[in-house]
ChimeraX commands (.cxc) that place a marker at each C-alpha (Angstrom):
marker #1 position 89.99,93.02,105.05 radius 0.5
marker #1 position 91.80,89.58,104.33 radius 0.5
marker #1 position 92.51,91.33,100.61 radius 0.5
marker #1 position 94.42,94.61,102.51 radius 0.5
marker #1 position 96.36,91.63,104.23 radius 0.5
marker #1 position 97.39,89.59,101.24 radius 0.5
marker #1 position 98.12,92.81,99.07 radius 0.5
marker #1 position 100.43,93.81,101.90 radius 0.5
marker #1 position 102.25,90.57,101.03 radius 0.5
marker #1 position 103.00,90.85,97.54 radius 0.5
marker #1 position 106.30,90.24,96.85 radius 0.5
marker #1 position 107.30,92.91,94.69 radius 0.5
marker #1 position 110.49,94.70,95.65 radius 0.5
marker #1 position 110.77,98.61,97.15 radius 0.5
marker #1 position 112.93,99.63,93.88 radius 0.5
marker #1 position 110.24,98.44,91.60 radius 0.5
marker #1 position 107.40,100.41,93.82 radius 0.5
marker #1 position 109.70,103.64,93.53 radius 0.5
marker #1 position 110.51,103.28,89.68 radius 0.5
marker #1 position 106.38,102.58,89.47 radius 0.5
marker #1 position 105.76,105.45,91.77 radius 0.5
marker #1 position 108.40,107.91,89.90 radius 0.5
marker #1 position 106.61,107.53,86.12 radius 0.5
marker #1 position 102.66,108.34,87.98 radius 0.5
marker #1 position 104.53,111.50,89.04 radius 0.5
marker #1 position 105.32,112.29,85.46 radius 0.5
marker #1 position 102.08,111.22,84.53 radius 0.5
marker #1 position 103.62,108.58,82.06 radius 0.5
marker #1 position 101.89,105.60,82.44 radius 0.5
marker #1 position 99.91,102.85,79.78 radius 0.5
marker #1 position 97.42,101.85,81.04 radius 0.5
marker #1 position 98.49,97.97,80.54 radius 0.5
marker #1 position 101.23,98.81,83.39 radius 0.5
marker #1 position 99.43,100.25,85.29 radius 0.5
marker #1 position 97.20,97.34,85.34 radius 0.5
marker #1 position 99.83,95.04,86.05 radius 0.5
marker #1 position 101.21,97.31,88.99 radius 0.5
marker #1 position 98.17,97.51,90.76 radius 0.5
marker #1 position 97.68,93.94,90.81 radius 0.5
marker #1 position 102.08,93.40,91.76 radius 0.5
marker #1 position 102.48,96.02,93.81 radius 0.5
marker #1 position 102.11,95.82,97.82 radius 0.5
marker #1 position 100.31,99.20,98.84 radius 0.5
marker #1 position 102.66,99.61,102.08 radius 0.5
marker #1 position 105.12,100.31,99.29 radius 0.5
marker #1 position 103.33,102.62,97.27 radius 0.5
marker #1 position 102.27,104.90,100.17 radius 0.5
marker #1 position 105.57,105.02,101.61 radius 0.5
marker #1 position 106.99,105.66,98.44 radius 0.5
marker #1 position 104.65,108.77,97.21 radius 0.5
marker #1 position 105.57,109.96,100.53 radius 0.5
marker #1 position 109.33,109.73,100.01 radius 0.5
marker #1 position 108.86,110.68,96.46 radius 0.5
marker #1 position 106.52,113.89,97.35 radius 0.5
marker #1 position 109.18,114.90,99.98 radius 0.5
marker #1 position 112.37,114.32,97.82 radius 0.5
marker #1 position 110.05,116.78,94.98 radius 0.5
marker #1 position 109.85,119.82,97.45 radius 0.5
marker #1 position 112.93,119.71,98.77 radius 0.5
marker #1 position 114.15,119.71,95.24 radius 0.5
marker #1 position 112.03,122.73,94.28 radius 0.5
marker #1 position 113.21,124.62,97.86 radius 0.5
marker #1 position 116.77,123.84,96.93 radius 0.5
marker #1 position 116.62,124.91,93.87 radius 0.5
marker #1 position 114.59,128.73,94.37 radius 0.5
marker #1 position 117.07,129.24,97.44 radius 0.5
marker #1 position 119.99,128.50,94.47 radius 0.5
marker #1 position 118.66,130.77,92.07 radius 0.5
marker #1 position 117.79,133.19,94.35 radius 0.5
marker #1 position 121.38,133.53,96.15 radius 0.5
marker #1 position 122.83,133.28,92.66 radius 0.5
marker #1 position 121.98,136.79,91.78 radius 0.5
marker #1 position 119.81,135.63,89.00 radius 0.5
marker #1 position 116.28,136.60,90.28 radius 0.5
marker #1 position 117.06,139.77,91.15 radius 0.5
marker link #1:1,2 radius 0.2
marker link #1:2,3 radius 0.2
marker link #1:3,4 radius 0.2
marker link #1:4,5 radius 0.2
marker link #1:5,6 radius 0.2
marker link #1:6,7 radius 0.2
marker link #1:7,8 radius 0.2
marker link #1:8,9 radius 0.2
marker link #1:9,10 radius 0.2
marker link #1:10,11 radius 0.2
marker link #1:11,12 radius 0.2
marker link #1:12,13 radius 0.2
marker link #1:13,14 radius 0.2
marker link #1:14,15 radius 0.2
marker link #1:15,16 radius 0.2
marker link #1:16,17 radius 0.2
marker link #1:17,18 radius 0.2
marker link #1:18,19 radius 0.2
marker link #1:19,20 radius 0.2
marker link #1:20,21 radius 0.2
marker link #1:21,22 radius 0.2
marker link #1:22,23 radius 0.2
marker link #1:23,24 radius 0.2
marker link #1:24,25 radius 0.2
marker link #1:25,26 radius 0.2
marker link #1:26,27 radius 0.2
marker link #1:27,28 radius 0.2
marker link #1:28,29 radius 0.2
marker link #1:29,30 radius 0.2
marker link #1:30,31 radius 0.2
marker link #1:31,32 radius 0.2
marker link #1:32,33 radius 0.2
marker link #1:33,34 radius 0.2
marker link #1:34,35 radius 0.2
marker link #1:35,36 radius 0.2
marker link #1:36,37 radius 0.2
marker link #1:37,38 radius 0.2
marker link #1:38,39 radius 0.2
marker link #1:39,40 radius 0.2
marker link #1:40,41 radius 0.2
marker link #1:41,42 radius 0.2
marker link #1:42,43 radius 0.2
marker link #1:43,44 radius 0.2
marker link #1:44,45 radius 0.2
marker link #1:45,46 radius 0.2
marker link #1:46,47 radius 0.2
marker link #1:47,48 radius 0.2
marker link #1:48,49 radius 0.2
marker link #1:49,50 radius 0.2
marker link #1:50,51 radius 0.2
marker link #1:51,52 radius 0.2
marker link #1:52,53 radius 0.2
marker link #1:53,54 radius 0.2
marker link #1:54,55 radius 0.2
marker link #1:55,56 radius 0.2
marker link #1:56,57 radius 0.2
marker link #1:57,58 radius 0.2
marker link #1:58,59 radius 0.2
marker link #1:59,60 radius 0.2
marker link #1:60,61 radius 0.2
marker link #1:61,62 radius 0.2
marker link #1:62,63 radius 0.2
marker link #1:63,64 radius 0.2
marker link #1:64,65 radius 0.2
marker link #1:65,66 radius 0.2
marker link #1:66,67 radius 0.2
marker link #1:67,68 radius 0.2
marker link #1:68,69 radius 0.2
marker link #1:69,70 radius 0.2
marker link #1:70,71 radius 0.2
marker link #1:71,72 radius 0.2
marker link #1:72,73 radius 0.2
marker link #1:73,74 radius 0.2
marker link #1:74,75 radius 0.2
view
């Protein structure tokens, strides 16, 4: 438990987390950095930033179809 706690501490900033978070959504990702992010990275950050990131993504995609649909295009 005491290595949850001090991983929770790392002092990596939320911008870094959401550029980190951003490329796994692409699927981008060497496995050197990936390395290093899992040991920087504080995993507060990470969930709250899939989250965000997962959110921002369907809102995109709903935004989008509702665009294309009251364009005329999809008819």
């Amino acid at each position: 438990m005491s290595d949850l706690k001090q991983a929770a501490q790392r002092p990596v900033s939320f911008l870094q987390t959401m550029r980190a978070v951003a490329w796994s959504f692409f699927g981008v990702r060497r496995r050197a950095d990936w390395e290093q992010d899992s040991a920087k990275l504080n995993p507060v950050h990470v969930i709250i930033a899939g989250v965000a990131g997962a959110v921002l993504f369907v809102l995109g995609i709903v935004l989008l179809v509702r665009w294309v649909v009251s364009s005329g295009v999809a008819v």
